[in-house]
C-alpha positions in Angstrom: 0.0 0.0 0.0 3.0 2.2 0.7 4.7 1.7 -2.7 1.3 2.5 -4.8 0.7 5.7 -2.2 4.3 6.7 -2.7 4.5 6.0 -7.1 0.9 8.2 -6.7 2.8 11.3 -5.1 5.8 10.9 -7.6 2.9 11.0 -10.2 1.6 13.9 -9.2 4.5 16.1 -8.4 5.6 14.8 -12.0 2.4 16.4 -13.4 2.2 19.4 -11.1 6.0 20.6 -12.3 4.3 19.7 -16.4 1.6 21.6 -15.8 3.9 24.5 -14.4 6.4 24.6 -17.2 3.3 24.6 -19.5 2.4 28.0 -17.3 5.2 29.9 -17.7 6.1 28.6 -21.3 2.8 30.0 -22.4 3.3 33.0 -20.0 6.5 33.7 -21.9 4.5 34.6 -25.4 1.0 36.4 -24.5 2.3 39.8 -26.9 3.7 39.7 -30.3 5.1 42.4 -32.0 4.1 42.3 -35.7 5.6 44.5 -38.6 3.4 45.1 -42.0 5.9 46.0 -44.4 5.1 48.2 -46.6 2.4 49.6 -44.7 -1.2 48.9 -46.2 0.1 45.9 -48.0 -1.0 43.2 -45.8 2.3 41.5 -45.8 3.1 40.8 -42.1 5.8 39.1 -40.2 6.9 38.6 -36.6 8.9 42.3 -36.3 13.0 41.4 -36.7 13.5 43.5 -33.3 15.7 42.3 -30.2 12.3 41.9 -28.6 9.2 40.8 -29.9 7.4 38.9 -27.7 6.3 40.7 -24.7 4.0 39.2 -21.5 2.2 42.9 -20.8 0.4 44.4 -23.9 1.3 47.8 -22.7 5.2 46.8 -22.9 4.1 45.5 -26.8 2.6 48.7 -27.3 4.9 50.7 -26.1 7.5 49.3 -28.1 5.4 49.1 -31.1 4.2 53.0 -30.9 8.3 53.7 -30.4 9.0 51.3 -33.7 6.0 53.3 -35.6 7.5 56.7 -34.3 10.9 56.2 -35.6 9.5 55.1 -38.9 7.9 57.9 -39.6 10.6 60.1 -38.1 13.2 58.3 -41.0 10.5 58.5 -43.7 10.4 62.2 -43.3 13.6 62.6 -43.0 14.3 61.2 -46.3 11.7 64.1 -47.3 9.0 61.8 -47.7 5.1 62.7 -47.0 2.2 60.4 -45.6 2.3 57.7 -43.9 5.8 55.7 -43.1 7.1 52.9 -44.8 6.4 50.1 -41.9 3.8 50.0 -39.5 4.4 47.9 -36.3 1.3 46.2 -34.2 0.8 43.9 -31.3 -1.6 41.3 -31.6 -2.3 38.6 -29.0 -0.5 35.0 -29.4 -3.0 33.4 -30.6 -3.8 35.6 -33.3 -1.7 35.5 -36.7 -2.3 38.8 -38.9 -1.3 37.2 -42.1 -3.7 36.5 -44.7 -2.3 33.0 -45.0 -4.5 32.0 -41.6 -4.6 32.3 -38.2 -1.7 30.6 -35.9 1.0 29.5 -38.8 4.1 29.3 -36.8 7.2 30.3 -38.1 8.8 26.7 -39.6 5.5 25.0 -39.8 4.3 24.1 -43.7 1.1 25.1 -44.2 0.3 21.5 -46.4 1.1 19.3 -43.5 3.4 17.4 -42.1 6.3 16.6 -44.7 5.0 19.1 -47.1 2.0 16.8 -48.0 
Protein backbone atom coordinates (compact mmCIF):
# COMPACT_ATOMS: atom_id res chain seq x y z
CA UNK A 1 0.00 0.00 0.00
CA UNK A 2 2.98 2.15 0.70
CA UNK A 3 4.65 1.69 -2.72
CA UNK A 4 1.34 2.53 -4.76
CA UNK A 5 0.73 5.75 -2.18
CA UNK A 6 4.28 6.73 -2.72
CA UNK A 7 4.47 6.02 -7.13
CA UNK A 8 0.87 8.20 -6.70
CA UNK A 9 2.78 11.26 -5.06
CA UNK A 10 5.83 10.92 -7.61
CA UNK A 11 2.89 11.00 -10.18
CA UNK A 12 1.61 13.89 -9.23
CA UNK A 13 4.48 16.07 -8.37
CA UNK A 14 5.56 14.77 -12.03
CA UNK A 15 2.38 16.42 -13.40
CA UNK A 16 2.20 19.41 -11.10
CA UNK A 17 6.02 20.63 -12.27
CA UNK A 18 4.26 19.67 -16.36
CA UNK A 19 1.58 21.61 -15.84
CA UNK A 20 3.94 24.45 -14.40
CA UNK A 21 6.39 24.61 -17.20
CA UNK A 22 3.27 24.60 -19.53
CA UNK A 23 2.36 28.01 -17.33
CA UNK A 24 5.16 29.89 -17.69
CA UNK A 25 6.14 28.64 -21.29
CA UNK A 26 2.76 30.00 -22.36
CA UNK A 27 3.34 32.96 -19.98
CA UNK A 28 6.52 33.73 -21.93
CA UNK A 29 4.47 34.61 -25.45
CA UNK A 30 1.03 36.43 -24.47
CA UNK A 31 2.30 39.76 -26.87
CA UNK A 32 3.66 39.66 -30.31
CA UNK A 33 5.10 42.44 -31.95
CA UNK A 34 4.07 42.31 -35.70
CA UNK A 35 5.55 44.55 -38.58
CA UNK A 36 3.37 45.07 -42.02
CA UNK A 37 5.93 46.03 -44.43
CA UNK A 38 5.13 48.23 -46.60
CA UNK A 39 2.42 49.62 -44.75
CA UNK A 40 -1.20 48.94 -46.24
CA UNK A 41 0.07 45.89 -48.04
CA UNK A 42 -0.97 43.18 -45.84
CA UNK A 43 2.33 41.47 -45.81
CA UNK A 44 3.12 40.76 -42.10
CA UNK A 45 5.76 39.11 -40.16
CA UNK A 46 6.93 38.63 -36.59
CA UNK A 47 8.90 42.27 -36.25
CA UNK A 48 12.97 41.40 -36.68
CA UNK A 49 13.46 43.46 -33.31
CA UNK A 50 15.71 42.29 -30.16
CA UNK A 51 12.28 41.93 -28.56
CA UNK A 52 9.17 40.80 -29.91
CA UNK A 53 7.39 38.86 -27.67
CA UNK A 54 6.30 40.73 -24.73
CA UNK A 55 3.97 39.22 -21.46
CA UNK A 56 2.22 42.89 -20.77
CA UNK A 57 0.36 44.42 -23.86
CA UNK A 58 1.28 47.81 -22.69
CA UNK A 59 5.21 46.78 -22.93
CA UNK A 60 4.08 45.48 -26.77
CA UNK A 61 2.56 48.73 -27.33
CA UNK A 62 4.89 50.71 -26.09
CA UNK A 63 7.53 49.26 -28.08
CA UNK A 64 5.42 49.12 -31.15
CA UNK A 65 4.19 53.02 -30.89
CA UNK A 66 8.26 53.71 -30.40
CA UNK A 67 8.98 51.32 -33.72
CA UNK A 68 6.00 53.35 -35.62
CA UNK A 69 7.52 56.72 -34.29
CA UNK A 70 10.91 56.16 -35.65
CA UNK A 71 9.48 55.08 -38.91
CA UNK A 72 7.86 57.86 -39.63
CA UNK A 73 10.61 60.14 -38.15
CA UNK A 74 13.19 58.26 -40.95
CA UNK A 75 10.48 58.46 -43.67
CA UNK A 76 10.36 62.21 -43.28
CA UNK A 77 13.65 62.57 -42.95
CA UNK A 78 14.33 61.22 -46.26
CA UNK A 79 11.68 64.10 -47.32
CA UNK A 80 8.96 61.75 -47.70
CA UNK A 81 5.13 62.68 -46.98
CA UNK A 82 2.18 60.35 -45.64
CA UNK A 83 2.32 57.73 -43.94
CA UNK A 84 5.83 55.71 -43.11
CA UNK A 85 7.07 52.92 -44.77
CA UNK A 86 6.41 50.08 -41.94
CA UNK A 87 3.82 49.97 -39.50
CA UNK A 88 4.38 47.89 -36.32
CA UNK A 89 1.28 46.22 -34.20
CA UNK A 90 0.76 43.93 -31.32
CA UNK A 91 -1.59 41.25 -31.59
CA UNK A 92 -2.31 38.63 -29.01
CA UNK A 93 -0.46 35.01 -29.41
CA UNK A 94 -3.05 33.40 -30.62
CA UNK A 95 -3.83 35.62 -33.32
CA UNK A 96 -1.71 35.47 -36.68
CA UNK A 97 -2.30 38.80 -38.88
CA UNK A 98 -1.29 37.20 -42.07
CA UNK A 99 -3.73 36.48 -44.73
CA UNK A 100 -2.30 32.99 -44.97
CA UNK A 101 -4.53 31.96 -41.62
CA UNK A 102 -4.61 32.32 -38.19
CA UNK A 103 -1.74 30.62 -35.94
CA UNK A 104 1.01 29.53 -38.85
CA UNK A 105 4.12 29.29 -36.80
CA UNK A 106 7.23 30.29 -38.08
CA UNK A 107 8.84 26.67 -39.61
CA UNK A 108 5.46 25.00 -39.83
CA UNK A 109 4.32 24.14 -43.71
CA UNK A 110 1.05 25.07 -44.20
CA UNK A 111 0.33 21.51 -46.37
CA UNK A 112 1.10 19.33 -43.47
CA UNK A 113 3.44 17.36 -42.14
CA UNK A 114 6.33 16.60 -44.75
CA UNK A 115 5.02 19.12 -47.14
CA UNK A 116 2.04 16.81 -48.00
Amino acid sequence: MAVIAARTARLLLAALGLLALATSASAECVWVLWVEAPAGSDQWSAASVPQSRFVAKEDCQRRADDLNAFELTMHRGQGASGEAHDTYSCQPCTVDPRPEGALLHEHTDPRGPKGK
